[in-house]
N, C-alpha and C positions, 0 to 999 in steps of 0.2 A: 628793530630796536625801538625801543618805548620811550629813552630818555636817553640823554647827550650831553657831552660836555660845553661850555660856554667859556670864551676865553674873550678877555677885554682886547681893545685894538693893539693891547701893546705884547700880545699872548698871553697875559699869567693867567690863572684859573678864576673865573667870576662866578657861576655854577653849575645847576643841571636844569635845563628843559625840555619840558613834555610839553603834547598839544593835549587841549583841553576840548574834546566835541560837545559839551556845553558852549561854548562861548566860539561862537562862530563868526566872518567876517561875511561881509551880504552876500555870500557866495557859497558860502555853506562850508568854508575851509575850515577846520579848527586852530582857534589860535594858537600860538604857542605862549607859555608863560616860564619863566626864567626864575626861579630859587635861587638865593644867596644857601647853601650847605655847608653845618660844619664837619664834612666831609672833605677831603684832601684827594687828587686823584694818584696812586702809587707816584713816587719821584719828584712828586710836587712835594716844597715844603712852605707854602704862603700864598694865599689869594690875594686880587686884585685889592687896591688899597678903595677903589669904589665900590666896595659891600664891607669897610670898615666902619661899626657902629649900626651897621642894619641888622634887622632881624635874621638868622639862620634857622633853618630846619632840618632834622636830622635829615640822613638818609643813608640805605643800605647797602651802597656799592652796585645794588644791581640792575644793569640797563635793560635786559629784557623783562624785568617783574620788580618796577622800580617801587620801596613801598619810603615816604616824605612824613614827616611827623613833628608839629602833630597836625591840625589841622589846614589849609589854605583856604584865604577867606578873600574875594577879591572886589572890590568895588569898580566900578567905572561908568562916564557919564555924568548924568544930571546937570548940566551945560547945554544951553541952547536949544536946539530939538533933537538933542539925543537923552533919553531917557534913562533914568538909573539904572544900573542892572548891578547884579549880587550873584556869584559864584564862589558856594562856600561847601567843600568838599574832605573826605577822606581816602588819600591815596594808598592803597594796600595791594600788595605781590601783586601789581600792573592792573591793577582793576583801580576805579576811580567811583565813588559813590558819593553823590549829589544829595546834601540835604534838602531840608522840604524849607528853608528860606531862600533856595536859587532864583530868579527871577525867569530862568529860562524853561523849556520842555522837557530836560531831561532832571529837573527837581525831583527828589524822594526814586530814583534810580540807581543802580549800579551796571557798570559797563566797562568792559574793555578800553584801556587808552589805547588809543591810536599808534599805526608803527609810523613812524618817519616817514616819507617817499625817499626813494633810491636817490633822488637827486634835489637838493632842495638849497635853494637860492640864500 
C-alpha cells in the first residue's frame, strides 16, 4: 500500500499519507507527509474539524497508485543549523516526480512511492 488513511485522536478522518523518498530522516527512512483531501473515505460523512479552512488536494481513492492534485510543495527548515530544503512534487498512479526546484538528490526524477512496512509504529 502506497497511501493510508489518517484519522485524528478522536477517529474522524484527517487525510491520506504517503512517504516521500525525497525527503528523508538522517537514517535514510522516508518521511511521511499527511494531505488534508477533499476526499471522503466510503461511510465517512465529515473530517476532522483540524483540517477546516486548510488547504485540500484532490485525490483518487486509490491506495495502491495513489494520484494527489495538483501539486505538493513543501518547505522546511531554515532555523538554526538546519538548512532550508524544498520538496515540490507531482503525485501521479503511484509514481512521484520531483521537480528540478527540490533541494534534495532526487530533484528532476520520477520514482515509485514507497509501500508502507507491514508494521509501522
Amino acid at each position: 500500500m502506497k497511501a493510508k488513511i489518517v484519522n485524528d485522536s478522536e477517529g474522524r478522518f484527517y487525510g491520506v499519507k504517503f512517504l516521500c523518498p525525497g525527503c528523508t530522516w538522517s537514517d535514510g527512512t522516508p518521511m511521511g507527509c499527511v494531505l488534508p483531501v477533499s476526499w471522503l473515505p466510503p461511510g465517512v460523512t465529515e473530517e476532522s474539524p483540524h483540517v477546516t479552512g486548510k488547504p485540500h488536494w484532490g485525490f483518487n481513492g486509490d491506495f495502491e497508485q495513489p494520484t494527489f492534485t495538483p501539486s505538493v510543495n513543501s518547505w522546511w527548515g531554515g532555523d538554526h543549523d538546519i538548512p532550508m530544503h524544498r520538496c515540490h512534487t507531482f503525485i501521479t498512479d503511484g509514481r512521484i516526480q520531483f521537480l528540478g526546484d527540490c533541494t534534495h538528490a532526487l530533484a528532476n526524477q520520477t520514482v515509485e512511492l514507497p509501500e508502507f512496512p507491514e508494521i509501522e509504529d
